[in-house]
C-alpha positions in Angstrom: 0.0 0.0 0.0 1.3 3.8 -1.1 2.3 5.5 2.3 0.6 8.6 0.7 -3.2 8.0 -1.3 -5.1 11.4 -1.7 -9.1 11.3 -0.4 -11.3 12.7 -2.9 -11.3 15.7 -1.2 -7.4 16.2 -2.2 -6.4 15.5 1.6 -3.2 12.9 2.3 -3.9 10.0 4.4 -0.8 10.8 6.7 -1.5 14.6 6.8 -0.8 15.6 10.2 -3.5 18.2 10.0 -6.0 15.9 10.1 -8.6 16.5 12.0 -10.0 13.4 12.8 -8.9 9.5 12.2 -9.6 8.1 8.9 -12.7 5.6 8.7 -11.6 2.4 7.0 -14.2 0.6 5.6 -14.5 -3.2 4.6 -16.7 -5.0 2.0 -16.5 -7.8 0.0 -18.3 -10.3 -2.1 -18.4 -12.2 -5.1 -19.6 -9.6 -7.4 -20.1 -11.8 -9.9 -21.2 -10.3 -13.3 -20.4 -6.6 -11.9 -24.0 -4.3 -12.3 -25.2 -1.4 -10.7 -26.3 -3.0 -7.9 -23.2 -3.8 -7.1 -22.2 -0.2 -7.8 -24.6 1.5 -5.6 -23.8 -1.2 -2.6 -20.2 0.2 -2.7 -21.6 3.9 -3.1 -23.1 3.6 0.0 -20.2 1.5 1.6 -17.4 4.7 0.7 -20.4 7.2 1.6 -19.9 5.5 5.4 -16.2 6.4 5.9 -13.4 8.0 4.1 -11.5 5.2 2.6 -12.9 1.6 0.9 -11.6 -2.0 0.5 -13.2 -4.4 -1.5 -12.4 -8.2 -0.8 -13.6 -10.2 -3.9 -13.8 -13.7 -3.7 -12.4 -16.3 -5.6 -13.5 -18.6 -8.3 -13.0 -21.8 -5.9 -14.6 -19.7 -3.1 -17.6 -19.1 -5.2 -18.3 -22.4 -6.3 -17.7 -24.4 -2.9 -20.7 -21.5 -1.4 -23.2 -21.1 -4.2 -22.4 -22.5 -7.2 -19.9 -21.6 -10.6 -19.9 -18.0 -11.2 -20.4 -16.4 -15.0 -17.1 -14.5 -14.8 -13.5 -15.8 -13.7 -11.6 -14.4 -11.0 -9.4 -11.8 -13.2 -11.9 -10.4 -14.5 -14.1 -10.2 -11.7 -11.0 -8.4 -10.1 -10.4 -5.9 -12.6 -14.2 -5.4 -12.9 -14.1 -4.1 -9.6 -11.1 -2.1 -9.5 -12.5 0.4 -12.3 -15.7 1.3 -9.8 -15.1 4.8 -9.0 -16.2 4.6 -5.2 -13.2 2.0 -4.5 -10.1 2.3 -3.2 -8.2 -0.6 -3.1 -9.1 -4.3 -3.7 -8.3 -7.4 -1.7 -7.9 -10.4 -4.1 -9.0 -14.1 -2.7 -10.8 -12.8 0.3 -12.6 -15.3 2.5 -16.4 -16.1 2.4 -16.7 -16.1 6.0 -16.1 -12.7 7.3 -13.9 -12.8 10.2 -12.7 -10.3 12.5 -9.1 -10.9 11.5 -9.9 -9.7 7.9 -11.1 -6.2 9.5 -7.7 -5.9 11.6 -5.3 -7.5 8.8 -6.6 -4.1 6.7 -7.1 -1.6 9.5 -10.9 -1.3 8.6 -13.1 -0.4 11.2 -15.8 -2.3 10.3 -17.7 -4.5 7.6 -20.6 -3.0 5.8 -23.5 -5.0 3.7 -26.8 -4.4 2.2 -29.6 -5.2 4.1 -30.1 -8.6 2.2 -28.8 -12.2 3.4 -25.7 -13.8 2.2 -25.3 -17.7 3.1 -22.4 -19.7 3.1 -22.5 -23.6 1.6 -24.5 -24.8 5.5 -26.9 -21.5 5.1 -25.2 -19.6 7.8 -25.1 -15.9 7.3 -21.6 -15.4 6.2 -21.6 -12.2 8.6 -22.4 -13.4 11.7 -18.9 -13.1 13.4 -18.2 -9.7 12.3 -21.7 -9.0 13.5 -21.3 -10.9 17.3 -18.1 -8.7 17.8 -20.0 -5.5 16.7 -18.2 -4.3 13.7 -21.4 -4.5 11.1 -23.2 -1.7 9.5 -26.1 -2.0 7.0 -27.9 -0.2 4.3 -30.7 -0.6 2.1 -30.2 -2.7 -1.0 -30.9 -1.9 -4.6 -33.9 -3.1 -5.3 -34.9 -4.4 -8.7 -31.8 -6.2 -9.7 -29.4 -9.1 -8.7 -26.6 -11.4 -10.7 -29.0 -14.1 -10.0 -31.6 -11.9 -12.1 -29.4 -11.6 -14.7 -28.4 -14.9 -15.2 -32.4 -15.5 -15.2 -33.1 -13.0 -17.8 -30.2 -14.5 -20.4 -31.4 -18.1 -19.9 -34.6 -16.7 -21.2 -33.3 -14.3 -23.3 -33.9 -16.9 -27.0 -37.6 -17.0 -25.6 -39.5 -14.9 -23.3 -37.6 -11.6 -22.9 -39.4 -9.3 -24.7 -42.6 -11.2 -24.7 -45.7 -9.7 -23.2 -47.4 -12.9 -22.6 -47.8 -12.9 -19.0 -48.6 -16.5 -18.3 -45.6 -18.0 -21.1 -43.0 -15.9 -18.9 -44.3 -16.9 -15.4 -44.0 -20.5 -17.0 -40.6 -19.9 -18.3 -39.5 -18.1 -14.8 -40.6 -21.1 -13.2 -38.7 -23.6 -14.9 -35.3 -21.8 -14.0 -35.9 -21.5 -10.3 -36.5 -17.7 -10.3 -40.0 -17.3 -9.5 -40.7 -17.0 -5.5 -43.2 -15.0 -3.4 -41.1 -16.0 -0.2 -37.5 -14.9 -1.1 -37.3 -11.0 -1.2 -33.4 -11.4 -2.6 -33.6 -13.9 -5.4 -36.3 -13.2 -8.1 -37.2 -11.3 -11.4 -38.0 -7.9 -10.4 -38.5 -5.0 -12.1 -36.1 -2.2 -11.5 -37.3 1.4 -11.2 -35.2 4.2 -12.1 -35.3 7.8 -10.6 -33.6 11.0 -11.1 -32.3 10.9 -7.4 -30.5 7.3 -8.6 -29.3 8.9 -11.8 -27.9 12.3 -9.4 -25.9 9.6 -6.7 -23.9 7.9 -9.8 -23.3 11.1 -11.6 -21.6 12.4 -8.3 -18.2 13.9 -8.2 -18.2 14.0 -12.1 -16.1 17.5 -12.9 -16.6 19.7 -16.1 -14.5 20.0 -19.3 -12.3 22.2 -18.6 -10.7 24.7 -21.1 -8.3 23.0 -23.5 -9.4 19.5 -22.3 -10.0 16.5 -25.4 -13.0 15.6 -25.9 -13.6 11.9 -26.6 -16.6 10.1 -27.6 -17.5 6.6 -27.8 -21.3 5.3 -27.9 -23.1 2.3 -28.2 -25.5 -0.5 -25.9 -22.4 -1.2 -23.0 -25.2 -4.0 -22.4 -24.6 -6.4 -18.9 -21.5 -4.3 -18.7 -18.3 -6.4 -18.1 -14.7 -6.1 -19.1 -14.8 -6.6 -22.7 -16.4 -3.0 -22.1 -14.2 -1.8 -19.1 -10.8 -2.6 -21.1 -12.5 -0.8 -24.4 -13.3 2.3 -22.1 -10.4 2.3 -20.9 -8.2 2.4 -23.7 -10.8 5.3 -24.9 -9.8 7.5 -22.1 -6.3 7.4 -23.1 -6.8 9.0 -26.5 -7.9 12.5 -24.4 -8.6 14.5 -21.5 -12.5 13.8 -20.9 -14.9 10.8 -21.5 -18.0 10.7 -23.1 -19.9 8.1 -23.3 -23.5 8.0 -25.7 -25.7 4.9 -24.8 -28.2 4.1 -27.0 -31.9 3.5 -26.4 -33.4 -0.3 -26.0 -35.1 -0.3 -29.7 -32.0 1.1 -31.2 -30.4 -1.5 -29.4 -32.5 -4.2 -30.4 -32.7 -3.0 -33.7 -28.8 -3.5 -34.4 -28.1 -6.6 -32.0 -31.8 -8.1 -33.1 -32.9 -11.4 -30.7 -34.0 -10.3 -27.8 -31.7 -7.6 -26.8 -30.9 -5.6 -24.6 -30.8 -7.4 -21.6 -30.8 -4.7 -19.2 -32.7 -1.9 -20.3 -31.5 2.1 -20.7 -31.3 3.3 -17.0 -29.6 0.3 -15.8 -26.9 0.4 -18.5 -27.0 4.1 -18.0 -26.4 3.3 -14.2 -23.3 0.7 -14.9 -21.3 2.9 -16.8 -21.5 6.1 -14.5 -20.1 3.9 -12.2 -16.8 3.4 -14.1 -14.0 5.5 -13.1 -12.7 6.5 -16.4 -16.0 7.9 -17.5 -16.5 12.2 -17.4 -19.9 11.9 -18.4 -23.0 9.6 -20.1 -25.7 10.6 -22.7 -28.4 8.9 -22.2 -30.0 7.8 -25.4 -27.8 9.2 -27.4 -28.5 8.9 -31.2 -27.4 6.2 -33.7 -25.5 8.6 -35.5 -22.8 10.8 -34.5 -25.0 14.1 -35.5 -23.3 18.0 -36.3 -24.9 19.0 -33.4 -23.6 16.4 -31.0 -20.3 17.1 -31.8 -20.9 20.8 -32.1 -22.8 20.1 -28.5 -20.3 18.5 -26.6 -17.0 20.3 -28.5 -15.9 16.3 -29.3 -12.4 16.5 -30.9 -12.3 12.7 -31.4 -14.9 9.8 -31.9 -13.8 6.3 -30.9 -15.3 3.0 -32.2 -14.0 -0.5 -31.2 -13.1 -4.0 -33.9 -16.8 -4.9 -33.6 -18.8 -4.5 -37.0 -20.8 -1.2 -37.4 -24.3 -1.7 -38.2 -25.5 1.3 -41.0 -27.8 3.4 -39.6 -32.1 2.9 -41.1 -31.6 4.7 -43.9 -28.2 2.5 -45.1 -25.5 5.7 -44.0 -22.5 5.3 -42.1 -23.5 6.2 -38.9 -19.7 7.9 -38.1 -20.2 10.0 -41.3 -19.9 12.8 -39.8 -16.4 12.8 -37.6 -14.9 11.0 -40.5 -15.7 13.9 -42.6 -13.9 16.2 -40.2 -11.0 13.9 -39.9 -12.2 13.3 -35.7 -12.5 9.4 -36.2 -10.2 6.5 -34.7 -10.6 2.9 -34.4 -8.9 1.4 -31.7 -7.8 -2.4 -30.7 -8.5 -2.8 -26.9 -6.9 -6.8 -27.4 -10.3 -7.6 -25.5 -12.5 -10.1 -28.1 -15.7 -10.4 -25.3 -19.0 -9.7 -26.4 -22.3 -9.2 -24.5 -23.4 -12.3 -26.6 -20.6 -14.7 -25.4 -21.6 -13.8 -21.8 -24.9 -14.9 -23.1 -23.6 -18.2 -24.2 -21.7 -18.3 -21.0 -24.8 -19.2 -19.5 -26.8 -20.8 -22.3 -23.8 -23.4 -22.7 -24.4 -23.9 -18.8 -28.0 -24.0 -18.5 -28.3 -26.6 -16.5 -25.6 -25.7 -14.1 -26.9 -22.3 -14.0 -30.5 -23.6 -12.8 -29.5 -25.6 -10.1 -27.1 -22.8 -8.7 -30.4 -20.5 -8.7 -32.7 -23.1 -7.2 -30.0 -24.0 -4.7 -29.7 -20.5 -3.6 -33.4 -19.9 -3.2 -33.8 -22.7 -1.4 -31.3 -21.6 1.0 -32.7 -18.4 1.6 -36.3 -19.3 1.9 -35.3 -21.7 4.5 -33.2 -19.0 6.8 -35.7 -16.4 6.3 -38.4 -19.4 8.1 -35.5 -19.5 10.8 -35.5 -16.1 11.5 -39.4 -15.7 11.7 -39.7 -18.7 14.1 -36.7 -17.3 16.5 
């Protein structure tokens, strides 16, 4: 660790003007398939002190607890380094919380969302941190979970976007998702507001004069690191980050199936919560207009390897910057798609079931020990 980290605020860590000691603050899980729930969780975990580490657990962890995750280790790492609210990650961290975590990283004391995590018996994997009184809580984001996720990609080749009502609760049913009893594990529906939208967008600081201006745009759909490494190569090219994300029809339109998977505000919500992003436009158009350019003073427009999909009248949807010579293509090295993940999951079906049953069955079965105690 650096013997000298600046706090957002611009303060040193070791600055003997300090007025008061620094609040270390521990969290950790599995944050498997990184989303914005994950995001805001650790929003709220930095908003409780002045200084965040993240223990993420590993692949063998994972498995031995609830079951394979969609995403390896390394990438659920680097996932989690690019959040804007961390600090400082701690790589193979235990599933158990134990009090000897909290003093091995000089955190004062473990914070969680306000839903259950089991271990492989169904113990709450907090309880000793808890009995020795170093446990705070918050609210968890409602409307979304990896389990979700995985739920709505294993139906995504059939009920996604269908409006049938009883076909989906059928569909739901067969995958282990569907329960009135567990409040964690389900398909919900997620609810955006503009006070959601402010908390992400926090801490974002204006152009300032003489800054690049890069663009990038596209769907940045179940955001992972195919994404993160593509962003990040992005912000290299300039001084400021914008990123355009494009509205679910558009989406669908150039992805067809039954894409997106998560719809505008959560994909809006994921990428505010990347570090290397200055600001989002949310539903930005197809086409890199005049005025978006003329808008935002972009001096460069950034597009990845992946084929580009002509706009509904047949143009080139990067006419524009090309005709003012403000167009790059870039390598990030990173091949993953939204639509491997997909077949991440698809290819595991079955696997992927039984984890999700398996986990609900756990947590409908402590929730009945709680209420009985």
């Amino acid at each position: 660790m650096a013997s000298k980290r600046e706090h957002e605020n611009g303060t040193p860590e070791n600055d003997p003007d300090k007025r008061r000691k620094q609040v270390r603050v521990w969290m950790d899980g599995c944050f498997d398939m990184v989303h914005f729930g994950h995001a805001n969780a650790l929003r709220q975990g930095k908003r409780m002190g002045d200084y965040l580490i993240v223990g993420v657990h590993s692949d063998e962890e994972i498995t031995k607890h609830k079951g394979p995750p969609v995403f390896n280790e390394r990438e659920r790492y680097k996932m989690v380094r690019a959040i804007k609210w961390v600090d400082e990650i701690v790589e193979d961290a235990p599933y158990i919380t134990a009090v000897e975590t909290l003093e091995e990283n000089n955190c004062d004391f473990c914070a969680h969302g306000d839903d259950v995590t089991l271990s492989a018996d169904g113990k709450d994997t907090y309880h000793i941190v808890k009995d020795a009184g170093k446990f705070q809580m918050f609210p968890r984001t409602q409307g979304v979970s990896t389990t979700d996720l995985v739920g709505r990609m294993l139906l995504v080749t059939k009920t996604h976007f269908q409006y049938d009502d009883q076909e989906v609760a059928k569909d739901v049913g067969t995958i282990g998702l569907a329960s009135p009893k567990s409040p964690y594990t389900g398909v919900s529906q997620f609810l955006p507001t503009s006070k959601k939208i402010v908390q992400f967008s926090e801490n974002r600081p204006d152009a300032k004069p003489g800054d690049k201006i890069v663009y990038v745009a596209g769907a940045f759909d179940l955001f992972h690191v195919g994404h993160l490494d593509f962003i990040e190569e992005s912000a290299k090219h300039g001084d400021y980050l914008i990123v355009g994300i494009h509205t679910d029809p558009v989406v669908n339109r150039y992805k067809g199936a039954n894409y997106p998977i998560m719809n505008l505000h959560e994909r809006v919500l994921s990428v505010l919560s990347n570090r290397y992003v200055s600001e989002v436009v949310i539903g930005a158009p197809y086409s890199v207009t005049p005025e978006l350019m003329d808008h935002f003073k972009v001096d460069l427009v950034i597009h990845g390897q992946t084929p580009i999909t002509p706009d509904e009248d047949g143009s080139d949807p990067y006419e524009e910057p090309k005709r003012r010579g403000k167009f790059k293509m870039i390598d990030s090295t990173n091949t993953l798609t939204t639509q491997m993940i997909v077949q991440r999951i698809i290819s595991n079906r079955l696997n992927y079931e039984a984890r999700n049953r398996k986990k609900e069955a756990k947590e409908v079965k402590y929730i009945e020990t709680q209420n009985t105690t």
